[in-house]
N, C-alpha and C positions, 0 to 999 in steps of 0.2 A: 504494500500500500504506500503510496505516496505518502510525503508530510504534507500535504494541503487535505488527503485525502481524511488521512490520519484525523487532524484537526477537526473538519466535518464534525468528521462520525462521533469522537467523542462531546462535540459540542450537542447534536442530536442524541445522544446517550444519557446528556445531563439534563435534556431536556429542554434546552434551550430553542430558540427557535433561528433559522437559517433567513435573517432578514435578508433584501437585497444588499443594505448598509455593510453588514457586518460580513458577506461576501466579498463585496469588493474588498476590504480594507485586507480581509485573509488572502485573497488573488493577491495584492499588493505587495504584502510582507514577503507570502510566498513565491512571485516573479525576482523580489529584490535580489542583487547579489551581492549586497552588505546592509549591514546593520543601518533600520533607518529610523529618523527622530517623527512624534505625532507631528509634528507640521507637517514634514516631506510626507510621509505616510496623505496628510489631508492634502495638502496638496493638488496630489496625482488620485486622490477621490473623487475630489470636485473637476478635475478634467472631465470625467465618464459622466460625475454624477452633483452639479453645481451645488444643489441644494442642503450638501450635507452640511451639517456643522463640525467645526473641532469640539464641541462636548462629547459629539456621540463618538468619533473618533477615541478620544480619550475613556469615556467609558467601557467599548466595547478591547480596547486596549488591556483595561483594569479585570474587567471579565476575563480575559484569555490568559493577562498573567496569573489571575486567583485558580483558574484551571491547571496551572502549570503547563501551555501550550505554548504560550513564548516566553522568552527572556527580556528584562530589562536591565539595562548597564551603562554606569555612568563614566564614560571613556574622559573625565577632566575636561570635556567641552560647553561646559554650563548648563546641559539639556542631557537627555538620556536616550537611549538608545534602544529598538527592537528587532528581535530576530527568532523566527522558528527553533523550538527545541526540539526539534525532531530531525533538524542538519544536524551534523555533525559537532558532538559537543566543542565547542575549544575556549580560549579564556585572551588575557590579552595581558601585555606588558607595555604600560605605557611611560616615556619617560615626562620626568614633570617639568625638564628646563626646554626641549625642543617641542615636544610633543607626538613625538613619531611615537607608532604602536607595532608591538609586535605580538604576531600569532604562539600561543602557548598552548600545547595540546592538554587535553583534559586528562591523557593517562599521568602525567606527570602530577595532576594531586592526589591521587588514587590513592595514596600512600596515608596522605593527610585525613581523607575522609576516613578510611577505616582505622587510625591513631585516634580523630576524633570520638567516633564509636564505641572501640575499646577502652579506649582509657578513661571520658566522660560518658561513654551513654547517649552522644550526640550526633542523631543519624543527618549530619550538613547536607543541605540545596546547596552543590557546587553545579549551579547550573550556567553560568556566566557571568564572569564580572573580571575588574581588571584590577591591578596590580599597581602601584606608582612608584617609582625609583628613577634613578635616575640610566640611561645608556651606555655602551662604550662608550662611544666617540664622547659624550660630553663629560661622562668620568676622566676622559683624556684630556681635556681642555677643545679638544676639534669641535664640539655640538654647539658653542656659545658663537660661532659664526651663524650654526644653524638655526637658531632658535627664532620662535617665530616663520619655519616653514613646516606646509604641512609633511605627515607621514612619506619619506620617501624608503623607510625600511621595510615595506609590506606588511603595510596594514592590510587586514582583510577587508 
């Protein structure tokens, strides 16, 4: 099953209902091929479909993270970010003097989540989020030319 499909069906599972609004905004996430903020998300609604609002955006947003269907992540850019939890888990490294992000796969906390478990009793939502530190290049002194442009280390 696809993740858009995926999505669907457990929203019809919980009973919810398959509005046209809350279609598109799931087409949307699910065509993105990086993590997008509710504006961009409304945006590219009101292209198809003029008359939505960003409340409902943001609501039906709130719904899908209470389902655990997407992720929301705050990448240090002043707004927050969404994306399918059904891609491919990963996490991010971001540094805080340039801002470039980088991809951190999810098996590398695998470690952390089940320490948490074991040792407290605390089963973590490592479902996405990011990291702040600082980079190579500007641990080196190289990044402080860089600073102020965006990700050129591959961000996702």
């Amino acid at each position: 099953m696809t993740p858009h499909a995926t999505v669907v069906e457990s929203l019809r599972q919980e009973g919810y209902r398959l509005t046209p609004q809350r279609m598109m905004i799931l087409d949307i996430i699910n065509d993105s091929v990086s993590h997008m903020s509710a504006e961009e998300i409304h945006q590219k609604v009101r292209e198809r479909y003029p008359f939505v609002n960003i409340s409902t955006v943001y609501r039906t947003l709130n719904l899908l993270k209470r389902l655990r269907l997407i992720s929301e992540t705050d990448l240090g850019e002043g707004y927050v970010r969404y994306e399918l939890l059904e891609r491919e888990r990963h996490h991010h490294l971001v540094c805080r003097r340039c801002g470039e992000s980088f991809a951190l796969e999810h098996d590398f906390l695998k470690p952390l989540q089940l320490r948490l478990l074991k040792k407290y009793g605390f089963a973590a939502d490592l479902d996405h989020f990011a990291i702040f530190g600082l980079c190579q290049r500007c641990r080196s002194g190289e990044g402080t030319a860089a600073a102020g442009k965006e990700g050129q280390h591959g961000a996702d």
